[in-house]
Structures are given as C-alpha cells and as structure tokens.
KEKE-3310 file (N, C-alpha, C; in steps of 0.2 Angstrom, whole numbers, plus 5000, padded with zeros to 4 digits):
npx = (5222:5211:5194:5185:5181:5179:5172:5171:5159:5154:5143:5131:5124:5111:5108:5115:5127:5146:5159:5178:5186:5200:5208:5217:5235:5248:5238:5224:5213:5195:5179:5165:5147:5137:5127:5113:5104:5109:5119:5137:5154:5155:5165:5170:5178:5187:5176:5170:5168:5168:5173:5187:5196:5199:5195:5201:5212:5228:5235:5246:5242:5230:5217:5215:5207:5197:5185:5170:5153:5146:5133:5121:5107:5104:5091:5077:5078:5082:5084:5099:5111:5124:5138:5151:5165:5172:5185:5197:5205:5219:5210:5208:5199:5194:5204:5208:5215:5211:5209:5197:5183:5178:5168:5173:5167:5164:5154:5142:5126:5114:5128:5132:5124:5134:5143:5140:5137:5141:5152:5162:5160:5152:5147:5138:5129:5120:5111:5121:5114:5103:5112:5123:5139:5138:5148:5152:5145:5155:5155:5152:5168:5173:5170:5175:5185:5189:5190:5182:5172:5159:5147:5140:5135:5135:5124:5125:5119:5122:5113:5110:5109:5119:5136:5150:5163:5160:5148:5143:5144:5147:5151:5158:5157:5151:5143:5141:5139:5140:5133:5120:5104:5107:5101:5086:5090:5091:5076:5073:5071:5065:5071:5064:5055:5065:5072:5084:5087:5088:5075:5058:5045:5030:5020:5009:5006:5006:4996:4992:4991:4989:4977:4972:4976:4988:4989:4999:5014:5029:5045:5059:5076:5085:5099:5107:5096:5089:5075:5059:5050:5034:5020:5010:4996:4996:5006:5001:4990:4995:5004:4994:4986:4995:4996:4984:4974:4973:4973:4983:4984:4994:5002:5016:5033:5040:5054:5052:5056:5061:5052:5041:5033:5017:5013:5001:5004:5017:5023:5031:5034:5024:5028:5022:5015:5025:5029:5019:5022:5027:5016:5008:5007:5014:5022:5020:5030:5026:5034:5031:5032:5034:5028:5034:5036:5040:5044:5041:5047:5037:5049:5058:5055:5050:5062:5077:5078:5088:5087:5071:5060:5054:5043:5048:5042:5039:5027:5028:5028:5022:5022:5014:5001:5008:5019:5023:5029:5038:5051:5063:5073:5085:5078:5073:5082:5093:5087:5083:5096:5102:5104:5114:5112:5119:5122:5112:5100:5093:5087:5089:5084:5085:5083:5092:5106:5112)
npy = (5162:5150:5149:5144:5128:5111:5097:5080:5066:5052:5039:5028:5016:5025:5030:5037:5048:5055:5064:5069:5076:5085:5085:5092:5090:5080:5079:5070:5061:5062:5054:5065:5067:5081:5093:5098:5103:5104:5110:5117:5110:5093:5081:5064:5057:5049:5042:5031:5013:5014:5006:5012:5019:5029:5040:5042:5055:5066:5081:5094:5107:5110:5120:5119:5125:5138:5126:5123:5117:5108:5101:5088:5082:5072:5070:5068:5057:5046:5044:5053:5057:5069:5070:5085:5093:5110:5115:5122:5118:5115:5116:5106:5107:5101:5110:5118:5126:5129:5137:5131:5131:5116:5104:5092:5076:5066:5054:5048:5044:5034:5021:5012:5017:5026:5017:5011:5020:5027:5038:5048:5060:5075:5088:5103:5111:5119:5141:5150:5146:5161:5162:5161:5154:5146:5138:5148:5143:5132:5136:5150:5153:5151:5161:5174:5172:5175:5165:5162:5162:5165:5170:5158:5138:5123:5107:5092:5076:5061:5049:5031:5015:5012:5009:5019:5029:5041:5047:5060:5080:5090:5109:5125:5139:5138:5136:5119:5118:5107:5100:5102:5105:5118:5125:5125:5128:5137:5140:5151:5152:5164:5161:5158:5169:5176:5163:5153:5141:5131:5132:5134:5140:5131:5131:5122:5102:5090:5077:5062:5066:5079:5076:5077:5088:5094:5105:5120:5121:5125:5120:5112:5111:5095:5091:5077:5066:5053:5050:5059:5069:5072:5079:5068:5065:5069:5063:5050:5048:5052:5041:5031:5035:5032:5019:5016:5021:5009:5005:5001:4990:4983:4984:4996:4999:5015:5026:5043:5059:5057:5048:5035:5028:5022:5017:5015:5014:5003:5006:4997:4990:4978:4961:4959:4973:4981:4975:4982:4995:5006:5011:5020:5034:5051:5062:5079:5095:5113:5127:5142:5157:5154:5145:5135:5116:5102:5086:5072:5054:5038:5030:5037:5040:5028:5020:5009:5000:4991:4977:4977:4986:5005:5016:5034:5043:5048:5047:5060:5068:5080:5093:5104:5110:5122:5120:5112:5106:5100:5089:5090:5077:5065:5060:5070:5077:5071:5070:5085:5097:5107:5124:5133:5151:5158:5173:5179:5173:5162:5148:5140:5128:5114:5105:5088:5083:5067)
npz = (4932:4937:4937:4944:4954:4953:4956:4952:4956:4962:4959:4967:4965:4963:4975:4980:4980:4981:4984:4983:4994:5002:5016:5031:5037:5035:5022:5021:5011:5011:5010:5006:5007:4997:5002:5002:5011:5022:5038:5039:5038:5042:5048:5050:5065:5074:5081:5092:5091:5075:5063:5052:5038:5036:5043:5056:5061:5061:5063:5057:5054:5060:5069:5087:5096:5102:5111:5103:5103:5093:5084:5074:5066:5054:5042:5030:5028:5036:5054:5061:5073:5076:5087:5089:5089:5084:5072:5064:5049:5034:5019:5003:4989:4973:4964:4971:4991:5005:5020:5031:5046:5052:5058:5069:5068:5085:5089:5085:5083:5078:5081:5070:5059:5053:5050:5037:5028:5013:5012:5022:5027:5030:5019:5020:5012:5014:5018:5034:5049:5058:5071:5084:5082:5072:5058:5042:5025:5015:5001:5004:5012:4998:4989:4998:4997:4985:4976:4966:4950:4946:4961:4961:4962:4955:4950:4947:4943:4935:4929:4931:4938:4947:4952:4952:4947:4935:4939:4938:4943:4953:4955:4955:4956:4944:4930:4919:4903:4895:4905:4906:4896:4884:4877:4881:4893:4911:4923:4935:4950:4965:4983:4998:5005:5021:5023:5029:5021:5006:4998:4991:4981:4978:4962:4960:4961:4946:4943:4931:4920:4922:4926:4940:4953:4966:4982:4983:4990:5001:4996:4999:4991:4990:4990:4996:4996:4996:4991:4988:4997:5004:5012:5020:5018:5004:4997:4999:4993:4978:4977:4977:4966:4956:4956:4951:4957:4965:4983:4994:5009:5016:5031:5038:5047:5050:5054:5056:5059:5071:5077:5078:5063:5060:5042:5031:5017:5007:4996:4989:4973:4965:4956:4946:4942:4941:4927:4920:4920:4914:4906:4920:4926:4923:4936:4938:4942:4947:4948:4958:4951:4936:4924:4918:4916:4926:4923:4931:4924:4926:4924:4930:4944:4950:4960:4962:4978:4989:4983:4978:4969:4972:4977:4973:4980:4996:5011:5023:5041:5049:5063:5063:5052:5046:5044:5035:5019:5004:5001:4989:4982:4974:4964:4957:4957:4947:4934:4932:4931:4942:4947:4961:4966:4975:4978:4972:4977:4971:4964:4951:4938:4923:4909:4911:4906:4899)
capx = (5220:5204:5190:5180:5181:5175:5172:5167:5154:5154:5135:5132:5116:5108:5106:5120:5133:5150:5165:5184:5190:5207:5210:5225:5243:5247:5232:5219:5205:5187:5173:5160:5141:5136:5119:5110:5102:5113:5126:5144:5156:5157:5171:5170:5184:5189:5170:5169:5162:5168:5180:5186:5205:5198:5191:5207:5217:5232:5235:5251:5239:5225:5217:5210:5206:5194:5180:5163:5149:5142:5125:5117:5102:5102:5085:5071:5075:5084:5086:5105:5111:5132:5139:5155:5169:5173:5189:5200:5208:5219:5207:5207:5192:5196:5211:5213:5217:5209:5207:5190:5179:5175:5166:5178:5161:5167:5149:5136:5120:5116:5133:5128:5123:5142:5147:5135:5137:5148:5153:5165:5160:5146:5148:5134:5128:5114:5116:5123:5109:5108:5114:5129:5147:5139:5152:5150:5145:5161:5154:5156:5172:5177:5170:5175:5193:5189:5190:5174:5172:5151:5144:5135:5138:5129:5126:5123:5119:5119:5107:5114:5110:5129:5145:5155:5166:5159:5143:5141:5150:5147:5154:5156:5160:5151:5137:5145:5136:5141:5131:5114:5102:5108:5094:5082:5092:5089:5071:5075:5066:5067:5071:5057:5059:5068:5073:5090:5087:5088:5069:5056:5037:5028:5010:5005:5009:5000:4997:4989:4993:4986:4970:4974:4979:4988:4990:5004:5017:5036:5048:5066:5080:5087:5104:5107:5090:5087:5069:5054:5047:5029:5014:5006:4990:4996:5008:4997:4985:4999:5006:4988:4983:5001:4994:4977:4965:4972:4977:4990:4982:4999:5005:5027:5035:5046:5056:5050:5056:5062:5043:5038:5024:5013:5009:4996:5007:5023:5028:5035:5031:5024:5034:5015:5014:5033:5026:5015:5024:5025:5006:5009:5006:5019:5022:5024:5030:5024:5036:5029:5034:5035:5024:5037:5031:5045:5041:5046:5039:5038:5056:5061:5052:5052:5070:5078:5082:5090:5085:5066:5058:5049:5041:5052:5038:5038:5024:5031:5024:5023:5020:5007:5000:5010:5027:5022:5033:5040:5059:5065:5079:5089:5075:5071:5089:5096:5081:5086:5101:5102:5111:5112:5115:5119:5122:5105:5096:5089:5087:5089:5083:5085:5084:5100:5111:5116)
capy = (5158:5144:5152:5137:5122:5104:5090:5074:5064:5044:5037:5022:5014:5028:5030:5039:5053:5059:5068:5068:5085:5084:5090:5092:5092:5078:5077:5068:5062:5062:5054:5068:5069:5087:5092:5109:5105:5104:5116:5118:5104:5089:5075:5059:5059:5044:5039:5023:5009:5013:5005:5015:5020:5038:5044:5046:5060:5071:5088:5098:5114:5111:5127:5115:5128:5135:5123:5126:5112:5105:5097:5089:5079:5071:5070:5065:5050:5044:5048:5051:5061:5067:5079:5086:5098:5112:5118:5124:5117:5117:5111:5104:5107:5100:5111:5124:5124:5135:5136:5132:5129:5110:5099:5085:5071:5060:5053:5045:5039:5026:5022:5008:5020:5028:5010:5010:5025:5025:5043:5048:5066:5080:5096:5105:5120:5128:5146:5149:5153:5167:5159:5159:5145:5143:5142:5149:5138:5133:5141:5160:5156:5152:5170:5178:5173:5178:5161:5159:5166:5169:5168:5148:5133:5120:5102:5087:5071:5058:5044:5026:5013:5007:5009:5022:5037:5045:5050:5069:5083:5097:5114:5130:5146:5141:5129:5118:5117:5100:5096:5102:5107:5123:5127:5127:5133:5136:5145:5153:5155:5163:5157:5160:5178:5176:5158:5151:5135:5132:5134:5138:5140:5129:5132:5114:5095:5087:5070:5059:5071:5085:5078:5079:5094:5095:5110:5122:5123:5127:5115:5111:5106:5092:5087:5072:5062:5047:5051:5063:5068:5079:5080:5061:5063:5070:5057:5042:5051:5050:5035:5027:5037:5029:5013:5014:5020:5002:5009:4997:4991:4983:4991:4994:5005:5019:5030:5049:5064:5052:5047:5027:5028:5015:5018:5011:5011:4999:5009:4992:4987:4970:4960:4963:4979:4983:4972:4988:5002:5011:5013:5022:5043:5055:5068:5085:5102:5119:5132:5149:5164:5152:5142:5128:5110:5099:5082:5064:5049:5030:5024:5041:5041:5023:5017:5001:5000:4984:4972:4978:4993:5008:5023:5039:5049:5046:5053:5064:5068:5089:5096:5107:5112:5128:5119:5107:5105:5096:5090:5087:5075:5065:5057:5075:5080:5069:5071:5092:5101:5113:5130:5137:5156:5160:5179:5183:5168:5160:5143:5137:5122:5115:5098:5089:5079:5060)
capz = (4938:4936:4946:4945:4957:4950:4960:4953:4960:4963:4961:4971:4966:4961:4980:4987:4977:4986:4980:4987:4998:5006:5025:5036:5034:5027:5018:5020:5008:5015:5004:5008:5003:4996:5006:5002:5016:5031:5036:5039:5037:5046:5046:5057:5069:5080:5084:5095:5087:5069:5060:5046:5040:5032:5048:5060:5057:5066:5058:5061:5054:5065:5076:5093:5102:5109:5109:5100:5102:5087:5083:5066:5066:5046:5042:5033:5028:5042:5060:5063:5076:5077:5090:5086:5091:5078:5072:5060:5047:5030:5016:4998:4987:4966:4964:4977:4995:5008:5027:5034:5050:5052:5065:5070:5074:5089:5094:5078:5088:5081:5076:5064:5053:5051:5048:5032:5025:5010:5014:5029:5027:5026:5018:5021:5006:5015:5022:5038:5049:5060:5077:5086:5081:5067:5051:5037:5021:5010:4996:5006:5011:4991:4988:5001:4995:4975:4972:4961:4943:4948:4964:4961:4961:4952:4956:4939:4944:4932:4930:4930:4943:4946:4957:4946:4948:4935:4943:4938:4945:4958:4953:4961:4952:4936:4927:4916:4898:4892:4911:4905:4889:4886:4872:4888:4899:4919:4921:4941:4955:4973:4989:5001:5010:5028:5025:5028:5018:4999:5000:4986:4982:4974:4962:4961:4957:4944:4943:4929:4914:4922:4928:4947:4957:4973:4983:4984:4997:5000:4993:4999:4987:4995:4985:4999:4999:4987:4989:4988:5004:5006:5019:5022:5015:4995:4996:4999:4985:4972:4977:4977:4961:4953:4956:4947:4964:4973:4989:4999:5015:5022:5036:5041:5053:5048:5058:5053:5062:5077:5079:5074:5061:5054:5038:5027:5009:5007:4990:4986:4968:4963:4950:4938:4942:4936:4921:4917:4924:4908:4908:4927:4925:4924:4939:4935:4947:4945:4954:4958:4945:4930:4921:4916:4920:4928:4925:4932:4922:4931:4926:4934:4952:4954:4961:4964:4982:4990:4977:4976:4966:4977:4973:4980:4984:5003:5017:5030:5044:5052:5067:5062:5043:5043:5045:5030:5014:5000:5002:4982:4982:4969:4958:4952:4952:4942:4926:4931:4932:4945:4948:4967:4965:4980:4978:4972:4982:4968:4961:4942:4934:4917:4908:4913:4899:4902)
cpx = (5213:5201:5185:5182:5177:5178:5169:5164:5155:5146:5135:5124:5112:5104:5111:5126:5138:5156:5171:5185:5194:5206:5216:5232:5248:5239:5228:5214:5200:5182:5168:5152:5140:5129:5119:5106:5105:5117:5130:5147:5157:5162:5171:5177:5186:5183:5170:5165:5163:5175:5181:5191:5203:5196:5197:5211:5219:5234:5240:5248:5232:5225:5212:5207:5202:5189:5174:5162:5146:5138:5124:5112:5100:5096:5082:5071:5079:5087:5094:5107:5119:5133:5147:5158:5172:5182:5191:5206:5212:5214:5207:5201:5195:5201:5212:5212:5213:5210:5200:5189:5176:5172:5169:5171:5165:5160:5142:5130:5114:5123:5132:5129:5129:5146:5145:5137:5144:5154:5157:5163:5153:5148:5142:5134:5123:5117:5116:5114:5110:5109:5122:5135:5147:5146:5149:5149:5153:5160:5156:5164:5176:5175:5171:5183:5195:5192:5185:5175:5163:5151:5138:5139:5131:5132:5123:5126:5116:5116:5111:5113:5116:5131:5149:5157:5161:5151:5140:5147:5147:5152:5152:5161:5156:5145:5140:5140:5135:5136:5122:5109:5101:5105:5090:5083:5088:5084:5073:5070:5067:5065:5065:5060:5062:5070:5081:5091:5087:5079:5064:5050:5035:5021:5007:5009:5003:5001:4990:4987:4988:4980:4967:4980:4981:4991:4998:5007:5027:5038:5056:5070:5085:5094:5107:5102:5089:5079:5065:5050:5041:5025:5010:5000:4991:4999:5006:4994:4990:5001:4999:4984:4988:4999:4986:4972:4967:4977:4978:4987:4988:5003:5015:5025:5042:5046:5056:5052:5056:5058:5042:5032:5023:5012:5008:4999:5015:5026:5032:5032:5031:5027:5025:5015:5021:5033:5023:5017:5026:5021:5006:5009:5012:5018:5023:5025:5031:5029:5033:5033:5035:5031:5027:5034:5038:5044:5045:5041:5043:5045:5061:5062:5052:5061:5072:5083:5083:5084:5073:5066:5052:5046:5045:5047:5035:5035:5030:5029:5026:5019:5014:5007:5005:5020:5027:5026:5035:5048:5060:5071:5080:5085:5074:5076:5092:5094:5083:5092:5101:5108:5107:5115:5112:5118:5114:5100:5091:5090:5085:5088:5083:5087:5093:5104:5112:5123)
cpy = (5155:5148:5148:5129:5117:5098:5085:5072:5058:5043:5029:5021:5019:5032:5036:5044:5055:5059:5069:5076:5081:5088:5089:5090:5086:5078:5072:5066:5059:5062:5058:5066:5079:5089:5099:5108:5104:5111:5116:5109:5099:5079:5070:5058:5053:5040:5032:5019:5008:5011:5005:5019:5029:5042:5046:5049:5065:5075:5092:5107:5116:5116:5120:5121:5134:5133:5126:5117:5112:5101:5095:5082:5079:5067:5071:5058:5044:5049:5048:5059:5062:5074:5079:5091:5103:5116:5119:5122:5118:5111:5111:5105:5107:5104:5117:5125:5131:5135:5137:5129:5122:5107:5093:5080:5067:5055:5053:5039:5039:5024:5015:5013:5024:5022:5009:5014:5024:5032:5043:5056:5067:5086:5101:5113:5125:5137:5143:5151:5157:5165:5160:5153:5145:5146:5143:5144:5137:5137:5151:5158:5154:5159:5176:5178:5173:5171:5157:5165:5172:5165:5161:5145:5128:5112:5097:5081:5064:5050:5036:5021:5006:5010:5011:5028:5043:5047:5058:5073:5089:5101:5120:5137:5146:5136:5127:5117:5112:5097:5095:5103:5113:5127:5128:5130:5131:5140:5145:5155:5156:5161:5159:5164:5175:5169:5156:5142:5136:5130:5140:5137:5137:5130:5126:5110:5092:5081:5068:5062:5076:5085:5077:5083:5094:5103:5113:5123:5124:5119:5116:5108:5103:5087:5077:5065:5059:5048:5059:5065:5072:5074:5074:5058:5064:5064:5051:5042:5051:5042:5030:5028:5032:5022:5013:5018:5013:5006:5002:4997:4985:4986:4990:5000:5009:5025:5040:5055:5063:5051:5039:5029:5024:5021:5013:5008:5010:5003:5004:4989:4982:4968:4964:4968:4981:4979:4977:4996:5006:5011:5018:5030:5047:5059:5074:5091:5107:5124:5139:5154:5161:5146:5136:5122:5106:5092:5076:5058:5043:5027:5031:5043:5032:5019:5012:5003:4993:4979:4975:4986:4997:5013:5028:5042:5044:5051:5057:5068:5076:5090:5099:5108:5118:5123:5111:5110:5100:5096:5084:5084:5072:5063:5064:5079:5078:5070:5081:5095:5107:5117:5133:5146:5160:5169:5183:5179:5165:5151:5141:5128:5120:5108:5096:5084:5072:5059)
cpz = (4936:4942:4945:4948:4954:4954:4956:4956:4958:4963:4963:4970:4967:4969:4985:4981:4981:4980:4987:4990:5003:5015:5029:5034:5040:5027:5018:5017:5010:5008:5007:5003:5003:4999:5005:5007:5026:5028:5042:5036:5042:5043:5053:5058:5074:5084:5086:5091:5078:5064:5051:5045:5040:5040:5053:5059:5064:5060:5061:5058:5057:5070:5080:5097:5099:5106:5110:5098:5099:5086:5075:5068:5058:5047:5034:5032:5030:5048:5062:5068:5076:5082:5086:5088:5085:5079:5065:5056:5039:5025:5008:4994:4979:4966:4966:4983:4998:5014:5030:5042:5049:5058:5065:5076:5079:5091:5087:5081:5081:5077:5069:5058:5048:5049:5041:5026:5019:5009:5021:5031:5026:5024:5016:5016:5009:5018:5030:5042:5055:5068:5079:5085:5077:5060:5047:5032:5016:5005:4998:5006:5005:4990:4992:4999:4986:4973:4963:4955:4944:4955:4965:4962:4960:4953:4948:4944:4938:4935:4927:4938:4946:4950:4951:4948:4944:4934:4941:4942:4951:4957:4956:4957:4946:4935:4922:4909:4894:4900:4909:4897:4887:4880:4876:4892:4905:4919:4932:4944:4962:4978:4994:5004:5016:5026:5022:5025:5010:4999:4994:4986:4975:4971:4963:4958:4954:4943:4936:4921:4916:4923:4935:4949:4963:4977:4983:4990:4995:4997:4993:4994:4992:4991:4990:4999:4992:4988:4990:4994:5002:5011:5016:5017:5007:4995:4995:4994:4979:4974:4974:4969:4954:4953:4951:4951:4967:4979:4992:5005:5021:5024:5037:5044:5050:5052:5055:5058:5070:5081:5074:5071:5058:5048:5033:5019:5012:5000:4988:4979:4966:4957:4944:4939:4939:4928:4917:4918:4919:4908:4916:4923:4928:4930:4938:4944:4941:4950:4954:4953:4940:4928:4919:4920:4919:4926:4926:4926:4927:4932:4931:4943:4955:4953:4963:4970:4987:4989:4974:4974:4971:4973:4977:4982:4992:5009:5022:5035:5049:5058:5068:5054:5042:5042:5039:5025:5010:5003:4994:4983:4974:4963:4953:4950:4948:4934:4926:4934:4935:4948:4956:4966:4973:4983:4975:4974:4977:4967:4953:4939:4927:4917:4909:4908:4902:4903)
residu = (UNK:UNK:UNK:UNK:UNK:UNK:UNK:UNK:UNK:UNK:UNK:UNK:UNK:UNK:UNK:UNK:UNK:UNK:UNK:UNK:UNK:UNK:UNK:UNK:UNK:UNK:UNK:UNK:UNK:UNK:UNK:UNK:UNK:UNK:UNK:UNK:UNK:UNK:UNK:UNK:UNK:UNK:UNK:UNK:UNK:UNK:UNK:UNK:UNK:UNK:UNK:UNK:UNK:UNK:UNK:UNK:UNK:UNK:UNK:UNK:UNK:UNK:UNK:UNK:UNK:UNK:UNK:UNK:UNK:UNK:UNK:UNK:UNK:UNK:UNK:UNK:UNK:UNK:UNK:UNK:UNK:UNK:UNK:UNK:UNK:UNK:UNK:UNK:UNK:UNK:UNK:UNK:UNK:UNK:UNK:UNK:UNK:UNK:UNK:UNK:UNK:UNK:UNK:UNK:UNK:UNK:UNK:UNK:UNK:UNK:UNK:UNK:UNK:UNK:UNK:UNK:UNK:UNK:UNK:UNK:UNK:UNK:UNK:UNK:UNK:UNK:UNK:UNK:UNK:UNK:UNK:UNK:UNK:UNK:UNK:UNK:UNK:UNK:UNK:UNK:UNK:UNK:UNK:UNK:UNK:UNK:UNK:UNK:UNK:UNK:UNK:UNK:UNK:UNK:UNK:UNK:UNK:UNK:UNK:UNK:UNK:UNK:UNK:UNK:UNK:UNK:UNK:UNK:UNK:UNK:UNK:UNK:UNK:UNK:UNK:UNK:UNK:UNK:UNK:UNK:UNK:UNK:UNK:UNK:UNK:UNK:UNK:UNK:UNK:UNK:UNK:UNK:UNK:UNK:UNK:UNK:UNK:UNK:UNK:UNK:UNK:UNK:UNK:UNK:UNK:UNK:UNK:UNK:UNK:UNK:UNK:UNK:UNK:UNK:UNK:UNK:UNK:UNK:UNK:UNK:UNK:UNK:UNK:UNK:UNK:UNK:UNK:UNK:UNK:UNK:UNK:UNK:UNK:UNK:UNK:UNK:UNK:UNK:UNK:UNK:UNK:UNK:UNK:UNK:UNK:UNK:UNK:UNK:UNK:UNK:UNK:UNK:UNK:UNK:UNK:UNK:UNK:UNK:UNK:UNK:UNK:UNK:UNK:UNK:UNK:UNK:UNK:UNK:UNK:UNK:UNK:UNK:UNK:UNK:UNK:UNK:UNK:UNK:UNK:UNK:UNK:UNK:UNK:UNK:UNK:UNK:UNK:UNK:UNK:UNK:UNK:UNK:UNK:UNK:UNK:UNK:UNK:UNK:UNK:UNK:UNK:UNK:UNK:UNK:UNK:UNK:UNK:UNK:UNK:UNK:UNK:UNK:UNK:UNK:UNK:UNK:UNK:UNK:UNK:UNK:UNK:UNK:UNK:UNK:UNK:UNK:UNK:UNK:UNK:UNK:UNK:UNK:UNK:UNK:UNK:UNK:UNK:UNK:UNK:UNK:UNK:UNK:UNK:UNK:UNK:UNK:UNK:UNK:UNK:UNK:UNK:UNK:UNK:UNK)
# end
C-alpha cells in the first residue's frame, strides 16, 4: 500500500495555489486552498449570493446531525468572515478515501469575496487547538488511520507567474526529492512551546547585505498568503530601505485586522524604479537554533499583482508589542521548500527546485 498522499497544486498568478479533494457520495470535486494557518476544513455550501456549480452538494453518506457552529475569520490579508455548520463526511485526498469532520459554509461576509476566489474550499493544516468542536486537522486523521509512511507532510510551490496545473504539489506522508535540493537538505526548527500554530522564533532579518538589523520575533508560516506580513514600523524600514532611503509620502486605506489604516507606503513600484530593480538589496531570515541565512532577492519579493508590481513585505498592525509577529507566506515559499513534521512539531526548510 502507497503511504504517501500527493496532491498537485494549480498556480494562478503566482497569487493563489489550490488542489482537487473529492467529498460526498457521489463525489464531488472542491478546488481547495491548503492553509497552515487556519483549522479544520471548510467547504461552501449553498451560500446566498454565490453563483457557483462546485459549491451545492447532496450526499447520501452525510452525518447531519447534531449541529456544531463554525467560525473562521481568513486573515491577514483580507478580512473574510464564513460561518458554518460541521459535519461528517466521506472524503477523497490524491488516492485514498477517508471520513472526516467538515464545515458546510452557508454565510461568506462579505460575500463578493467567495464570488472571487478561485478556490471553493479551505482545508486548514494548523493544530487543533484546545477548545471544544473543534476537528481534528486532516493530517491526524491520515495518521490516526496508518495512512502516512512519516508523520509530515510537506508543501513545494513552484515559481511561475501563469495559470497552470502544474504548480507544485502538497504531500503528506513524505518530502518528495525531485521537490527540493536535496545536497542542502531541510535545516529544522521548533515550533514555539505551548502554541497551536505552525509558529517559529526568529534571530533577525537582514537587509542591504547584512548591513541592517531588525529585531527578533516569532514568525508564522503561512502557506495561503501571497504576501509577507510583520509589525508596521520594520516594514516601512525595509520597504523604504529597498527603495534607496526614499520613503513614499502617498497615503491608501487598507483593511488590517478589520480596522481601516492609512498608510504612508503604496509598495507600488514605478516603471524607473523596476528599471533598476536588480540594484534593490536582498532580504535574508535568521531562524533561532541555526545559523542558515534564508534569502529573498528583488525578483523574489517583488510580485506582480493586477497589472502593477508591489513589494510583498506588507505592515501589520498588533494589539500590543507582545502579540507582534512575522506571517511568511508564498514569496518565501516558493525560493524554500518546506517540510511540516507534525509529530515532533518542527519545521524544515531547504532550497526548493523549479
């Protein structure tokens, strides 16, 4: 028996990755997004306002009963809000069937944004955390049901700014070798004590080949987000350094942690400026227990997003200093290949092949 699951991945504009998983009987296929930072799975369901063939589904192995109310609030870099009734169904994942806990969404505030989305699905990788309803993540129940070769599953996205199937792969039992550079290998690092997130400690980012420092703080891996997130003030400071020292005095509004913020940088690059954007300074990350240096260069951080070029490193705005963090999404993962190991709560990265 294959004790490794392989999902391809679809890349859309270097913006958005999803992968097919079947549900219900008949069978259903739901393009899903992969999210290490949400959790459970959630499938739109008959949501008003949305016209969409993939999303209505009757199931003659459906469990309905008894209802359990569902919340997800996808965040950072849009506000979306879905509720959701969970239940039980049968489920496809690359070539083997299982029965899991799903949220059937009825209710996508604002729904626009489910009209958009090239995805009908989320399937959520974080842990569970410790609360009441929650389901377990799919990755338990492949191990709970000796589905997996090893307790991982690992994620390769490749780099290409197109509309293609083949996009990279998410895998769940194994790392695949032909995925990354396997002369380097994955250097691992753990998750931060008590937390139910894929969540790691960072030493510094340096900027300008190592001749500006920013401080340490945690750092989420974020397989969903076409950008870069951290705390407001580094941000601006890279961005502003990335430019030369010109710092951007036109203001927009973006919606942050479902709060309107002015902010002072557009991260829109001018046509001259993208003229000399090989001259722009490389990024690097430092993760805690290891001296490896991660680094982004200019064609890697800045992304073309409808029709103009931005920088992904985008502010974000915290409550207080202690609940400050980085959130790494696709610009970092597609340059590294990462492995989630789930069973010893680590994370692995390694240069990642085309």
């Amino acid at each position: 028996m294959d004790l490794v699951i392989k999902i391809p991945l679809t890349n859309e504009h270097n913006i958005s990755y999803f992968g097919n998983i079947g549900i219900g009987t008949p069978r259903i296929v739901q393009r899903v997004s992969f999210n290490t930072a949400a959790h459970e799975i959630w499938i739109a369901n008959n949501i008003q306002g949305m016209n969409n063939p993939y999303v209505a589904f009757e199931s003659s192995t459906c469990d309905y009963g008894p209802d359990s109310e569902a919340n997800l609030q996808v965040r950072p870099f849009y506000d979306l809000n879905m509720t959701a009734i969970r239940r039980t169904d049968k489920f496809w994942a690359g070539n083997r069937t299982m029965r899991s806990v799903f949220c059937a969404v009825y209710d996508v505030n604002p729904v626009y944004y489910s009209e958009l989305t090239t995805w009908t699905g989320i399937v959520g990788l974080s842990f569970s955390p410790p609360a009441p309803h929650y389901a377990p993540p799919i990755w338990s129940t492949m191990m709970n049901a000796n589905m997996l070769f090893g307790n991982i599953f690992s994620v390769w996205m490749r780099n290409y700014n197109d509309v293609g199937p083949d996009g990279g792969a998410i895998v769940f039992g194994a790392a695949n070798s032909d995925h990354f550079d396997e002369e380097q290998g994955h250097e691992h690092y753990d998750l931060v004590d008590g937390c139910s997130e894929w969540m790691i400690q960072t030493s510094f980012l340096l900027l300008l080949d190592k001749t500006e420092r920013y401080k340490a703080a945690k750092l989420l891996i974020h397989t969903a987000s076409p950008y870069i997130f951290g705390p407001s003030r580094i941000i601006r400071a890279i961005n502003t350094q990335i430019l030369g020292g010109r710092r951007r005095r036109r203001r927009h509004q973006q919606i942050i942690m479902g709060e309107e913020v002015e902010d002072e940088d557009s991260h829109v690059f001018t046509h001259d400026e993208m003229l000399t954007a090989h001259n722009m300074p490389n990024v690097s990350f430092v993760f805690s227990g290891s001296d490896r240096v991660y680094t982004l260069r200019p064609n890697e951080y800045i992304i073309q997003v409808g029709g103009q070029y931005v920088s992904a490193f985008r502010p974000m705005h915290f409550s207080s200093p202690t609940a400050e963090h980085y959130t790494l999404g696709m610009p970092f993962l597609r340059r590294y290949h990462s492995l989630f190991n789930f069973e010893e709560r680590k994370i692995g990265f390694a240069p990642s092949n085309p």
